[in-house]
C-alpha positions as CSV (number, residue, x, y, z in Angstrom):
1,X,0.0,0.0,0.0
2,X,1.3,3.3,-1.1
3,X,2.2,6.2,1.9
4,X,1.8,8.6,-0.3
5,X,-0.6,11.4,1.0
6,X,-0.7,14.3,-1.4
7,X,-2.4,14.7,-4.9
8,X,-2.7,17.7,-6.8
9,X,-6.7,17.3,-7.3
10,X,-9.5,15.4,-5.8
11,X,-8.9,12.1,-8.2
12,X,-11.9,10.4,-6.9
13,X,-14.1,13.3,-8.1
14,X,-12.6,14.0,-11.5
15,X,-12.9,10.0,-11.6
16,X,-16.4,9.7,-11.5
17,X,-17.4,12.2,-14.2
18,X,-15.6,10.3,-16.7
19,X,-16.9,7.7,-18.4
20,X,-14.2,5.0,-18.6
21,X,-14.7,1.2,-19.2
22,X,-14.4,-0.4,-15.5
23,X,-10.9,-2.3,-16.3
24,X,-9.5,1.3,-17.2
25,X,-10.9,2.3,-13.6
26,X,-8.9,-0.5,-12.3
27,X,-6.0,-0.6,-14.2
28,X,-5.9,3.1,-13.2
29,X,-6.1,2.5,-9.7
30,X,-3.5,-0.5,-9.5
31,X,-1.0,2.0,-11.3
32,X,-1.8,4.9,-8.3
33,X,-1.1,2.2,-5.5
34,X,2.1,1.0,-7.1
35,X,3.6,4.3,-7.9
36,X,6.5,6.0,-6.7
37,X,6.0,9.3,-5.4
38,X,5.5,11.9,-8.5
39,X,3.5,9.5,-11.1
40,X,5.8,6.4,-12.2
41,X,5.1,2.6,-12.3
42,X,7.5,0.1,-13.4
43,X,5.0,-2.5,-14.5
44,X,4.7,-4.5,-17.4
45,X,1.5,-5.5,-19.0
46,X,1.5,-9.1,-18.1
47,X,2.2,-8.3,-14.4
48,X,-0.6,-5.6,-14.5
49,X,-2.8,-8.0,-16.1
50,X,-2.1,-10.8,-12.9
51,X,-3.4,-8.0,-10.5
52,X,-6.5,-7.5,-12.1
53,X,-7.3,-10.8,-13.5
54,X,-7.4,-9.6,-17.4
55,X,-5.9,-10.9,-20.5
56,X,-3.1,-9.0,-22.0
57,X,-5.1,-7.3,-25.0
58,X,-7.9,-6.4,-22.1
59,X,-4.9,-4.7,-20.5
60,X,-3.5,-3.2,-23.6
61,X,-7.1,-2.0,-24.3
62,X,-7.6,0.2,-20.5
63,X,-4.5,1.5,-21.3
64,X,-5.4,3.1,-24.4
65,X,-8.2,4.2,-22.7
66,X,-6.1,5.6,-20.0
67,X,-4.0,7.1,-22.5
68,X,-6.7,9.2,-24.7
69,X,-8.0,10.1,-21.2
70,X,-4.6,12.2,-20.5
71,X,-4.6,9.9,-16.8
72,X,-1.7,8.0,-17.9
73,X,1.3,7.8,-20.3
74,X,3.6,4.9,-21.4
75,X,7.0,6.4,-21.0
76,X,8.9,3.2,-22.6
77,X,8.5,-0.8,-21.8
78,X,7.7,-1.8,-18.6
79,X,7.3,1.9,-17.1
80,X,4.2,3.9,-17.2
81,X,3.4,7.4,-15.8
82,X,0.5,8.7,-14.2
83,X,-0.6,12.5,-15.0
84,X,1.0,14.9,-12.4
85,X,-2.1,16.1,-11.2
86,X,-3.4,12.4,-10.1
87,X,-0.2,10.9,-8.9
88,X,0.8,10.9,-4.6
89,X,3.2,13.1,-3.7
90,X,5.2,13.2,-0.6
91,X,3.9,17.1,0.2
92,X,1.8,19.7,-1.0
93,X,4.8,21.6,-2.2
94,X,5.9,18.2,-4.2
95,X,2.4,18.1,-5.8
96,X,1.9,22.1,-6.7
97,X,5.6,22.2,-8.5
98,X,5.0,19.0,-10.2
99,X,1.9,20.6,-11.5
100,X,3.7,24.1,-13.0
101,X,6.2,22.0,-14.6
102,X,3.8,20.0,-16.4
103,X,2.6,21.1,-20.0
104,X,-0.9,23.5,-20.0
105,X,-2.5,20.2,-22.4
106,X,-2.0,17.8,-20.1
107,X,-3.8,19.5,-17.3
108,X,-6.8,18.6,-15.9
109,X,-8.4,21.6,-14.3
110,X,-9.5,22.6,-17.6
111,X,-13.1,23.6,-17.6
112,X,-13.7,21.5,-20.9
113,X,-11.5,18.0,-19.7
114,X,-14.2,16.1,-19.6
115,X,-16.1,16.7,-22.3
116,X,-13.3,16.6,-24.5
């Protein structure tokens, strides 16, 4: 279980307005727990797929869903980053800087996120 206490928005309520298939929800939520503080999982597909109980296309497919959704972002084999403004941080201060540093598309405050 992760110990990290800080996220740059309330994930469970940005969350809920979206409408993402459930094994995106989960795969999502697997990747929070197991990240390191500031957004990245070292996780491959397969292992991802154990947690869960899903095949490795049904894997491959909440990804993409993740992806399109701007939540998370493959950074190469086996390592996978959640967006800045849903991963833990260690402190407020962690999570705010990560935020600014982040590119204005990626965000998720924007008033039209999920609707686009």
């Amino acid at each position: 279980m992760s110990t990290l206490k800080w996220s740059a928005t309330n994930a469970d309520s940005l969350l809920a307005d979206l409408d993402l298939p459930p094994a995106a929800y989960r795969a999502l939520l697997k990747l929070r727990a197991r990240s390191e503080a500031g957004d990245r999982i070292a996780m491959d597909q397969a292992t991802l797929g154990q947690l869960l109980g899903l095949s490795r296309p049904s894997v491959n497919a909440a990804l993409r869903e993740l992806k399109l959704a701007k939540l998370v972002k493959k950074v190469r084999n086996g390592v996978y980053q959640i967006n800045p403004m849903l991963a833990g941080y260690n402190s407020p201060e962690d999570a705010l800087d990560a935020v600014k540093a982040m590119p204005k598309a990626d965000r998720l405050d924007s008033k039209t996120y999920v609707a686009d």
